[in-house]
C-alpha positions in Angstrom: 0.0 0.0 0.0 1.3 3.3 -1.3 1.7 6.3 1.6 -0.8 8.3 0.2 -3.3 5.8 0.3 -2.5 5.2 3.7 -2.8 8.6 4.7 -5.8 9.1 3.1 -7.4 5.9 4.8 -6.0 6.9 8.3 -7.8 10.6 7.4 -11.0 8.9 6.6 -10.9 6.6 10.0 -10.0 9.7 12.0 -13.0 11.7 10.5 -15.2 8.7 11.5 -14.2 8.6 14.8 -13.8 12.8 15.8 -11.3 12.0 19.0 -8.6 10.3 16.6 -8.9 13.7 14.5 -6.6 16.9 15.2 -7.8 20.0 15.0 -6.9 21.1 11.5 -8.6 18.2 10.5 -11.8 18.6 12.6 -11.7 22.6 11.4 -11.2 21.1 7.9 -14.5 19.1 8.2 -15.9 22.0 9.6 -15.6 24.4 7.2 -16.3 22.0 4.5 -19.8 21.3 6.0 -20.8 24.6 6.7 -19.9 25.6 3.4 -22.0 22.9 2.1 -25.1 24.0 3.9 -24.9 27.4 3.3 -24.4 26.4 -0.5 -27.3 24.2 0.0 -29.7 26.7 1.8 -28.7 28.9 -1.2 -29.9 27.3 -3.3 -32.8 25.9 -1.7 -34.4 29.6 -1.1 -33.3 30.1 -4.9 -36.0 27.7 -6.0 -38.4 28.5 -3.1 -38.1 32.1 -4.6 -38.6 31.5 -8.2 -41.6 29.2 -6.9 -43.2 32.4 -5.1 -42.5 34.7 -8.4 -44.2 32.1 -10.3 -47.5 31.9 -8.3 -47.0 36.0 -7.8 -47.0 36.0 -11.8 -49.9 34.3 -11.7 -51.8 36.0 -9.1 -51.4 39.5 -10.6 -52.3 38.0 -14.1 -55.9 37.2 -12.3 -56.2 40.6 -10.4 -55.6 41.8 -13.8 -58.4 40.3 -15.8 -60.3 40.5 -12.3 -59.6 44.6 -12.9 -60.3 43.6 -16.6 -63.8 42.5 -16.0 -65.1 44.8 -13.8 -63.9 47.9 -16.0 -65.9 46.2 -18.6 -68.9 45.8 -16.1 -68.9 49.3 -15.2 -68.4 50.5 -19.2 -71.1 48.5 -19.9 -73.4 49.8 -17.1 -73.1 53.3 -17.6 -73.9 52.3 -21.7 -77.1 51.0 -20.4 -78.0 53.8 -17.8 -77.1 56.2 -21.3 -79.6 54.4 -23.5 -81.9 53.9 -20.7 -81.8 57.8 -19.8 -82.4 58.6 -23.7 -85.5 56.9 -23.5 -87.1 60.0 -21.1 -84.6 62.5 -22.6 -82.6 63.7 -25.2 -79.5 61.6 -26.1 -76.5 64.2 -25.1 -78.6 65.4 -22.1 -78.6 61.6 -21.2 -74.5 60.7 -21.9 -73.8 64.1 -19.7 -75.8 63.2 -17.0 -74.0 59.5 -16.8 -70.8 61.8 -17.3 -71.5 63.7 -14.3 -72.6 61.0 -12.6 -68.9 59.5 -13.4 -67.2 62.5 -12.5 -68.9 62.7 -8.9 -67.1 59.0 -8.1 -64.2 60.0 -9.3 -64.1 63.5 -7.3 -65.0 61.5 -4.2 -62.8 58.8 -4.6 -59.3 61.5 -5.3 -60.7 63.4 -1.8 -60.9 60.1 0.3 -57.2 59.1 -1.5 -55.4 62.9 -0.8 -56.5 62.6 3.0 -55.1 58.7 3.3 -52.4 59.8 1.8 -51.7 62.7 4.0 -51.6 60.2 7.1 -49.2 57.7 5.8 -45.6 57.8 7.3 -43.3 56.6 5.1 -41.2 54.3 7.5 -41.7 55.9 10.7 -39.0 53.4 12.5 -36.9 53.5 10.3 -36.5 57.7 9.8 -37.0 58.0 13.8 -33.5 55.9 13.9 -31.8 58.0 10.8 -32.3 60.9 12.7 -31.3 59.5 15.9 -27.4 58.1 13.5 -26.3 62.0 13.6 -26.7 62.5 17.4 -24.8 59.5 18.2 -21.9 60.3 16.5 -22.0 63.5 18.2 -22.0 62.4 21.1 -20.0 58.9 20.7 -23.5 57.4 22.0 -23.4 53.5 22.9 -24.7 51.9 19.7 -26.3 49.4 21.3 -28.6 52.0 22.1 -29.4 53.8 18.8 -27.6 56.7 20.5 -29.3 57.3 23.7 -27.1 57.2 27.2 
């Protein structure tokens, strides 16, 4: 048996049995396994991620036809409230009212938006902490702390 081969076989029966190993060999094994799991984790939350922007895809391709369909309900609905209308008045007087009716929803809907929109805080942990990174390095604040003594 060749020296190598032997040295190789004595390696392999020490990483069997850990308390024949030395330390540079049980580091060795160490590092190789944890580098194997993270490779593996990698690449396990590679395909659970491409999974999730699959079904996502799919998802927003329904909300779209969903969006699809009820702009169509609603074009078709204010066609029948116009015809119906033209039957007790006059055709333009008929499409204006339905207009107007149109532009009422769409008046109420922007002033119920603006005020929502006016009490949203955009990240309200995260800017109370940003403002907090200049005081600490001012003051050489303990970190651990976000700056505060």
């Amino acid at each position: 048996m060749s020296a190598a081969a032997g040295g190789a076989r004595a390696a392999q029966e020490r990483e069997r049995d850990p308390g024949q190993a030395s330390i540079g060999e049980l580091l060795t094994a160490i590092t190789r396994d944890t580098s194997t799991l993270v490779r593996q984790e990698i690449q396990l939350a590679k395909a659970e991620a491409r999974a999730e922007v699959r079904s996502a895809v799919k998802v927003a391709g329904m909300f779209g036809g969903a969006a699809l369909g009820g702009f169509m309900v609603l074009l078709f609905l204010s066609y029948a409230m116009w015809w119906g209308l033209s039957n007790v008045i006059d055709q333009g007087w008929s499409a204006l009212i339905v207009a107007a009716v149109w532009a009422v929803i769409a008046a109420v809907l922007i002033t119920m938006a603006r005020q929502r929109m006016r009490g949203l805080k955009a990240l309200p942990q995260t800017s109370g902490s940003v403002r907090r990174i200049p005081d600490a390095v001012k003051s050489g604040g303990d970190h651990r702390t976000g700056g505060h003594q």
